[in-house]
N, C-alpha and C positions, 0 to 999 in steps of 0.2 A: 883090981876089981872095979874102982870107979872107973878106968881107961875103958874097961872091959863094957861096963855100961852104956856112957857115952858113945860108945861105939855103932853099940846096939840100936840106940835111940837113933845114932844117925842113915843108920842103913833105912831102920825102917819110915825114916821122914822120907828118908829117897823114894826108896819107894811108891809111900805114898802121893808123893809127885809124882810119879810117872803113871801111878794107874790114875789118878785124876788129869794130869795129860791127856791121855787116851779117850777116859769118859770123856769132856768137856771136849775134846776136840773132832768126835767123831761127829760127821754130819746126817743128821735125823735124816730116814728113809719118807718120802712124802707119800703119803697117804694116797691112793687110787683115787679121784672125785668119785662122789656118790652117783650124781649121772653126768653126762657130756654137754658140757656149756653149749650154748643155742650157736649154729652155723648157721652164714647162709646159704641157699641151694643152689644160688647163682654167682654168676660172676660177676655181675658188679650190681649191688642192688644197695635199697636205701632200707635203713632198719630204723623199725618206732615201736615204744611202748602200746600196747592194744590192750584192752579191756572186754569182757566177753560183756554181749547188750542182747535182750529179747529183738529179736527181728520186728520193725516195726516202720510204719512210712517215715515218720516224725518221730525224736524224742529216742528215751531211751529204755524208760519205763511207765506204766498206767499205774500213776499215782493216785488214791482215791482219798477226797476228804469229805466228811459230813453236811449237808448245806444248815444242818440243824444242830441245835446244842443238846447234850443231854447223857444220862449213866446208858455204858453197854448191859443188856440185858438178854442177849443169847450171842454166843459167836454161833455160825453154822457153816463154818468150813475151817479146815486146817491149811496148814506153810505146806505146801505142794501139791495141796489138793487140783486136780483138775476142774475147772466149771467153766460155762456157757452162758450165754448172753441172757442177763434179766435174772440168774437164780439169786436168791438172798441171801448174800454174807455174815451179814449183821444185825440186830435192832437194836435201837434206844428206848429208853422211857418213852412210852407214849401216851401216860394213862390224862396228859393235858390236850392236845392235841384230837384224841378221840373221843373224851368229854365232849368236845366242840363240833365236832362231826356228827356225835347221835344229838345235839341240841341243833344244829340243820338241819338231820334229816326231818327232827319233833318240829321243826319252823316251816319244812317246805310243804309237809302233811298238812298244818294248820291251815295254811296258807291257800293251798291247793282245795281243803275244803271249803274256807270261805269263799273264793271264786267258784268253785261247783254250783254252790247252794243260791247263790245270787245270779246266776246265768241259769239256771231252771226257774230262779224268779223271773228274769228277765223274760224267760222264754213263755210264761205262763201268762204274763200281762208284763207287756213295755213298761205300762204307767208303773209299774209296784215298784221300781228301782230307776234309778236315774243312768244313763248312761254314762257319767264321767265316773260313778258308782264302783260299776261294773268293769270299766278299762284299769281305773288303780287297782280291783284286786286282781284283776290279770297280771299285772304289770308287780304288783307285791309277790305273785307265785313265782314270775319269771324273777325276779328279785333271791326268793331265795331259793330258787334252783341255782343261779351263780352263787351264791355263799355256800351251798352243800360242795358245789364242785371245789370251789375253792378250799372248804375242808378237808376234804377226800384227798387234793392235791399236797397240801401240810402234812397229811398225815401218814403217806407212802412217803414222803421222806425221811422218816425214823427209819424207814426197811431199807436198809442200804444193799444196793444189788449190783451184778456186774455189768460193768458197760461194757463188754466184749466175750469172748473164749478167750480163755488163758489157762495160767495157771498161778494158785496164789503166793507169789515170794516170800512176802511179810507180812504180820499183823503186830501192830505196834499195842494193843491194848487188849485189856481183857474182863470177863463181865465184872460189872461194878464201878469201874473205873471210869471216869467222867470226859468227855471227849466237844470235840465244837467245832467251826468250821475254820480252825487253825490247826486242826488235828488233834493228836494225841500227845500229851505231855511228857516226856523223857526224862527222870527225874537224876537221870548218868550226867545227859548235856545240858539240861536243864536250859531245854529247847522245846520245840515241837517238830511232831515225825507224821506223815501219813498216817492216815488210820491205817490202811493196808497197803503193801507195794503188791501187784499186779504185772507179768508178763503175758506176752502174747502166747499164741502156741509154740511149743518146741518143738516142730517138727525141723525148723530151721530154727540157727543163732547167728547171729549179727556180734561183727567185730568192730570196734570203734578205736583206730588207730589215728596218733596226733606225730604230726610230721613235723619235722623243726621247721621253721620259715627262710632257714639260711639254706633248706633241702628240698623246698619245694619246686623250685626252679629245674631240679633235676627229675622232678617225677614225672612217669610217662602218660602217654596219651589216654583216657579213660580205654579205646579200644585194645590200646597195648600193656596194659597195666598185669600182671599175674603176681599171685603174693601163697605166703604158705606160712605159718603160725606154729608159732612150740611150746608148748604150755608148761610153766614154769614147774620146774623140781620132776621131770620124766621125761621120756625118748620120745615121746605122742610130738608127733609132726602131723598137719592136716593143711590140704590144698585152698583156698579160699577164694569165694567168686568175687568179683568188683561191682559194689551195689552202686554208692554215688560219693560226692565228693561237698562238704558242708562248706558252702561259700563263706568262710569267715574265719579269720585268723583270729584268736584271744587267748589270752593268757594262758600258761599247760598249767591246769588245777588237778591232774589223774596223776599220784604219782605212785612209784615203785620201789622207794625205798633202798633203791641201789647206790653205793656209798658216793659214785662221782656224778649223781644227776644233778643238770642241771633247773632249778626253776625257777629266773629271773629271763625265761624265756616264754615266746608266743607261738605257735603250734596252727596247723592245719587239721580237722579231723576229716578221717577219709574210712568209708562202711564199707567192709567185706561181709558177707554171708558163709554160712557150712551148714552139713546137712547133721544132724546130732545122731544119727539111727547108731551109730558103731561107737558113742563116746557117752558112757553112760555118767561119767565121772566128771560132768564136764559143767558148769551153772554158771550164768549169769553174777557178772562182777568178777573174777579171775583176772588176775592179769596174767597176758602173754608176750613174746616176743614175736615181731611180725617182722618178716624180708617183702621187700617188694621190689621187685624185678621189671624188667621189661620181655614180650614175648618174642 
């Protein structure tokens, strides 16, 4: 009976080895990728990280800061909003500022009436007013007609407006919240951020591709240059025009996160353009993969 056991026990160890055999040694089926790693569409062409930028002559975005200190007290536009040159984003507290503007406008009336009054003296008999009299309160009303204007100038800048058409990326702050012309306080980085990030119009987007410096040598002529862009995690491939080439090589600060980048390297950036009308999905700061070819 124990033989009988032992026997039993051995079969089924066997067994047991051999279906864990089996499991453990079969080789997992790999997985489909979700989409098709970025190719390029040429034959020999040089590839760089690229970054989606508001199309713009200079720069990469319209950053906007305060020239003034002071609490937000209305936002008047939203993160995508479209707006147009001079409409009013923002205001601050202004109730100091405008104090001092109705006390010039009360100063230049004053002012204005004492020269009235004494130049109808003057005009009525020379002798009743002296003429040095009569030129200081001229010279007091011109006086403080530059301190109204000067007012009036302080105090449109609480109304924060846009310096162009765009459309608005970011608002880093919100009513209440105390702001200066270091911007707005980010209590994450415990930094400061723009009051607002601002793009141009999107009818076009600008592509800001950084070239290794070990590859630049191989890039072609700005006339022969053609490039085409893949936008990370989908199949969207888009044609790209050649805008210009930023004379300056510095350190690559845009990265991508991909396990073997390098960045203990210096980089070229070089601006493509696209038209956006068919890529609704598409915003400013993205990163993509860019080929650049020759034609």
């Amino acid at each position: 009976m124990k033989n009988r056991l032992l026997f039993g026990v051995a079969v089924l160890g066997v067994l047991a080895g051999l279906v864990a055999a089996y499991l453990f040694g079969r080789t997992p089926q790999t997985p489909p990728p979700v989409f098709a790693p970025a190719s390029s569409p040429y034959e020999t062409a040089i590839y760089a990280n690229g970054i989606i930028e508001s199309e713009q002559s200079g720069g990469s975005d319209i950053v906007i800061y305060p020239q003034v200190a002071g609490p937000v007290t209305q936002l008047l536009v939203h993160e995508g909003q479209k707006v147009t040159l001079g409409m009013p984003l923002v205001t601050l507290d202004d109730a100091v500022p405008r104090a001092n503007f109705e006390l010039a406008q009360a100063n230049l009336s004053t002012a204005r009436d004492q020269y009235n009054k004494r130049l109808a003296s003057y005009g009525m008999d020379p002798k009743s007013i002296s003429k040095d009299t009569l030129d200081t309160a001229r010279d007091t009303a011109a006086q403080a007609q530059a301190a109204l204007k000067a007012a009036a100038a302080t105090l449109a800048q609480y109304a924060i407006k846009a310096p162009a058409n765009g459309v608005v990326l970011a608002i880093n702050s919100t009513v209440g919240s105390y702001v200066s012309s270091q911007g707005a306080y980010n209590t994450y980085t415990e930094g400061f951020t723009p009051l607002l990030v601002m793009s141009s119009e999107q009818d076009h987007l600008a592509v800001r591709c950084y070239i290794d410096e070990i590859l630049i040598a191989r890039l072609p002529a700005p006339e022969h240059i053609r490039a085409q862009m893949q936008i990370h995690g989908t199949e969207i491939k888009v044609p790209l025009e050649f805008v210009r080439v930023q004379p300056y090589v510095s350190p690559k600060i845009e990265l991508s996160d991909q396990r073997q980048e390098k960045v203990d390297l210096r980089v070229l950036p070089v601006i493509f353009r696209f038209e956006k009308k068919d890529l609704p999905m598409v915003y400013p700061g993205q990163l993509v993969d860019v080929f650049i070819g020759q034609k």
